[in-house]
Structure formats: C-alpha cells, structure tokens
N, C-alpha and C positions, 0 to 999 in steps of 0.2 A: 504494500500500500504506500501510496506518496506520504512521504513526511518531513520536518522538518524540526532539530532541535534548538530551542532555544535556551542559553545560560545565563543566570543572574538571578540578582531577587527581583519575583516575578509576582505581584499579587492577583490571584484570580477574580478573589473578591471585588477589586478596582477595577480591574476589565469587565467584569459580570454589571458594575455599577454604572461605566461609565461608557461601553461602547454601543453605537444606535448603529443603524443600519448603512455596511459600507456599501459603496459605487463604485466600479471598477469599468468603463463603460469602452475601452477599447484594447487593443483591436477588435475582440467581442466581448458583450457584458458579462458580469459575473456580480450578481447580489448576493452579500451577507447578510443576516438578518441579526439582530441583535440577540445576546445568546440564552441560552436557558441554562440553568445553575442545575447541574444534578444534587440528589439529597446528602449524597457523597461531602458534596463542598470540593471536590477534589478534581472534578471535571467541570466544562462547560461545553455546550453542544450548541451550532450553530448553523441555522438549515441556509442552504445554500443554494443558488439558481445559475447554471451557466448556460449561454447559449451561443452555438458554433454552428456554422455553414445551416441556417434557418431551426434546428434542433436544438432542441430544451433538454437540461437534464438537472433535476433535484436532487439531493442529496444532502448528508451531515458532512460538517468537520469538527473532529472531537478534537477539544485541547486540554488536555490532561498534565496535571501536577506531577511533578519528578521530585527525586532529591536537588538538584543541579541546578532546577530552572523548568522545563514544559514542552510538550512535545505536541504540535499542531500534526495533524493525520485524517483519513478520508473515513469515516465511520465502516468498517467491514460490514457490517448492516443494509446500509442502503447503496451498495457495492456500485458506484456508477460505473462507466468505462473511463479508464484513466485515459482520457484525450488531455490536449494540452490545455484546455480550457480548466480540467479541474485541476490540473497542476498547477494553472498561474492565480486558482484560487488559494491552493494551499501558502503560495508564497505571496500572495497578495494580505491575505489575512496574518500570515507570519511577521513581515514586514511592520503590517498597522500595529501588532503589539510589541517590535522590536522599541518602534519609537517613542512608546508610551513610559519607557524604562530606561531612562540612563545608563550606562554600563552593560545593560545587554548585550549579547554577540549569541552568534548562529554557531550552532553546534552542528553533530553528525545531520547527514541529510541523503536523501536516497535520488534528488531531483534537483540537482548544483544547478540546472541552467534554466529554474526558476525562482531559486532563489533572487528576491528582487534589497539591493542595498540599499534603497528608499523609495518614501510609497510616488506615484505615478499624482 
C-alpha cells in the first residue's frame, strides 16, 4: 500500500482539530475531507475523492500514530487502484501535515516520486 512516514512530535489531536477540507485541484483533483478521530485516539481516517482521465474513485487514508512520528497510508479496506492520482493524494495530505509541524521530516516511504517538499 502507498505510504509515507513522517518524524517528529506530531499531535493528532491538532490535526483532528484543526484540519477542514483540503483542495488539490491539478493536474487532476483530489478532495480531502476533514478527518474522523477513531475511538482509539491513535488514528484519524480521512475519506478521500480522486479523479483521473473522467473516473472517480473514493477511498480512506489512515494516519496512524507511531513511536517516531505517523504514518499516512491508503486504508487496505476501501483498496482503490493505486493510480497516481491516489498516490499524489497520499503525498498531498502528507505534505499538509508536514507543514503544520516545525521540525518534521519524511521518513521511510514506498512512493519517493510523490512525495511533495511543499504543499502546491
């Protein structure tokens, strides 16, 4: 599954508080929704819409609390086809919480060439 790790202190609860619905509108759009808190505390789930060459696809991306920092990834659940559209979502979302946090930096990642080094 596409993923992306990010390190540092990382509050979910601040993200869970403070992020509304991202827009990512080219080359093709990709909506975030603002996220849902699992009962956990330890995840947040974010349904997500991309759409490529006229085709729609819905889907989660889970970001889940590490020791290190959090690992943004495509919900195995709602299994889209990993086109590059859900990949520039994973790194589009990755990005928006890299900024939110000083001293963050991108850890291991399965998908280097969407990792984005600021948001768009």
């Amino acid at each position: 599954m596409p993923h992306i790790q990010i390190r540092g202190e990382i509050s979910l609860e601040r993200m869970w508080e403070t992020i509304g619905q991202l827009r990512l509108l080219k080359p093709d759009p990709i909506i975030i929704d603002p996220p849902y808190m699992l009962h956990n505390r330890k995840t947040l789930l974010f349904q997500t819409s991309v759409t490529e060459h006229g085709r729609s696809q819905k889907f989660y991306l889970i970001v889940s609390a590490r020791e290190e920092g959090l690992t943004v990834r495509v919900d195995p659940v709602t299994d889209p086809v990993k086109s590059d559209g859900v990949k520039r979502a994973v790194g589009f979302l990755a990005a928006h919480i890299k900024s939110m946090f000083p001293g963050a930096e991108y850890g291991v990642t399965n998908i280097p060439d969407f990792v984005m080094r600021e948001i768009l």
